[in-house]
matplotlib code that plots the C-alpha trace (Angstrom):
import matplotlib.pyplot as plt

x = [53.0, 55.1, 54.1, 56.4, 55.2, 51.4, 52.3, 54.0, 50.5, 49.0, 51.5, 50.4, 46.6, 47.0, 49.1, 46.8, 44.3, 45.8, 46.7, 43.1, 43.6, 40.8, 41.5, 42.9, 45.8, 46.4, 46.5, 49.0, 51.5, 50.9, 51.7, 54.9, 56.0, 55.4, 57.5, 60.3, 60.6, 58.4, 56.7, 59.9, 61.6, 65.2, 68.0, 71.3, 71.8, 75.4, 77.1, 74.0, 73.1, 75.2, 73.2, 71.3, 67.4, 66.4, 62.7, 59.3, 59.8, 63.4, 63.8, 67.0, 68.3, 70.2, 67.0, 65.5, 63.1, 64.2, 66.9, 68.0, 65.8, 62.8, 62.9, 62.6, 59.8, 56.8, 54.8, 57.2, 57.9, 54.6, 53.4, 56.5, 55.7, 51.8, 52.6, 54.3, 51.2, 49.4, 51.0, 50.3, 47.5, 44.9, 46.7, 43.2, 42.4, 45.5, 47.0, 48.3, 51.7, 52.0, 50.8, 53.2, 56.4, 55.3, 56.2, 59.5, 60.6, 62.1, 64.6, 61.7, 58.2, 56.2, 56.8, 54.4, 51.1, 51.8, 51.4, 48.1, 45.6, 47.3, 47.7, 43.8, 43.0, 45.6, 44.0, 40.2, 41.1, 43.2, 41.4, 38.8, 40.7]
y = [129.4, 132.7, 135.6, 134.8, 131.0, 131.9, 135.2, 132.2, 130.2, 132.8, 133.7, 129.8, 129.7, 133.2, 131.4, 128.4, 130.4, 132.5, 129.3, 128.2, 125.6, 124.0, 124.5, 120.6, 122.2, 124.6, 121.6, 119.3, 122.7, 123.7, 120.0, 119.7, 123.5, 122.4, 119.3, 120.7, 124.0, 124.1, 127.0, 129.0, 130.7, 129.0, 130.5, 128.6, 126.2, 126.1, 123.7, 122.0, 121.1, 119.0, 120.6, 123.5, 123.8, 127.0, 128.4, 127.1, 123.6, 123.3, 123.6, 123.5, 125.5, 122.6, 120.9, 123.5, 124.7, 128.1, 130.4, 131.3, 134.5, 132.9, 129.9, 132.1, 134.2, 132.5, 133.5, 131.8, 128.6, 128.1, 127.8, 126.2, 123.4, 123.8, 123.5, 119.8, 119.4, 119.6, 116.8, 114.6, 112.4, 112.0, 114.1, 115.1, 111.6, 110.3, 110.2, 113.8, 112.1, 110.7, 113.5, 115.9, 113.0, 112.7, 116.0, 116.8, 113.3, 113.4, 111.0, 110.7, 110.4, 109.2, 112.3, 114.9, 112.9, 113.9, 117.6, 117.1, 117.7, 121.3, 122.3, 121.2, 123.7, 126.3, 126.3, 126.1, 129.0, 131.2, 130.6, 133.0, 135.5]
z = [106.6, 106.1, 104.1, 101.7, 101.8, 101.8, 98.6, 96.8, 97.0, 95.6, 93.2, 91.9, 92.0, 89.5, 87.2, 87.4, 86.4, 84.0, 82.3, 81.6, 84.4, 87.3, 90.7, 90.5, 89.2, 91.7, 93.9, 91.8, 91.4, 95.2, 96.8, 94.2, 95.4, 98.6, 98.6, 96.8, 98.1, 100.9, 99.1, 99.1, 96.0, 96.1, 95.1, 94.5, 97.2, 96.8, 98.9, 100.0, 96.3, 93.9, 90.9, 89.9, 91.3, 92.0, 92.7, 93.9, 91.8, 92.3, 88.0, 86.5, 83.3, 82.3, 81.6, 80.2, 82.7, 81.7, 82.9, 86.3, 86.0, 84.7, 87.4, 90.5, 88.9, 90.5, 87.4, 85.0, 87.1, 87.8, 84.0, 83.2, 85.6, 84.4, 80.7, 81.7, 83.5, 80.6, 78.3, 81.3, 79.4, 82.2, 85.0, 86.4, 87.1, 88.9, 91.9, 92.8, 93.3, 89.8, 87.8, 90.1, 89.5, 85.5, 85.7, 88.0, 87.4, 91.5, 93.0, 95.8, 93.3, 96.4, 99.0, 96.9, 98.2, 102.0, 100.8, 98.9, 102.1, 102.6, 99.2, 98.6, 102.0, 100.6, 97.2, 98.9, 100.6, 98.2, 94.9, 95.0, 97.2]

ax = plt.figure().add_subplot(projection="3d")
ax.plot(x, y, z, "-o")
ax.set_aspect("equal")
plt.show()
């Protein structure tokens, strides 16, 4: 990973914790960043987007993830996408892939699992740095 990739990680397991939430949850938020943005903060893809995603979990301000500013704060996107996390009944229980698609509701809900093994050594190795 980068230093931006690997500061974005970390940028996550704070707002996990911040939010009252287990290290489970850094794991969930880390694999969706990870498969949306590969851990990047996105700005307007322009051309290569036929909508408006931006940030870590590609959010959109026309569904109300927030505005542009508050999307590609890592703070903010992080506990938005945490907050849906939360009214997930039984999230800690199921398969990373559906809690993280419960949430993001993605064209692709089976493509978070292949991130879950690097976001669990990620979060193993940032969340008491």
């Amino acid at each position: 990973l980068s230093g931006e990739q690997k500061d974005n990680a970390k940028a996550i397991i704070e707002a996990t914790k911040k939010a009252g939430m287990d290290e489970r949850a850094a794991v969930v938020a880390i694999a969706t960043s990870l498969q949306e943005s590969k851990l990047e903060n996105l700005g307007h893809l322009g051309d290569r987007n036929d909508h408006d995603s931006q940030g870590l979990f590609q959010q959109r301000p026309s569904s109300g993830w927030g505005t542009v500013e508050q999307i590609t704060d890592p703070a903010y996107s992080t506990t938005a996408f945490l907050k849906g996390l939360k009214q997930v009944d039984g999230w800690q229980d199921m398969p990373l892939t559906k809690a993280a698609q419960t949430v993001q509701v993605s064209a692709y809900p089976d493509h978070y699992a292949q991130w879950e093994k690097q976001a669990a050594d990620l979060v193993a190795e940032l969340w008491n740095k």
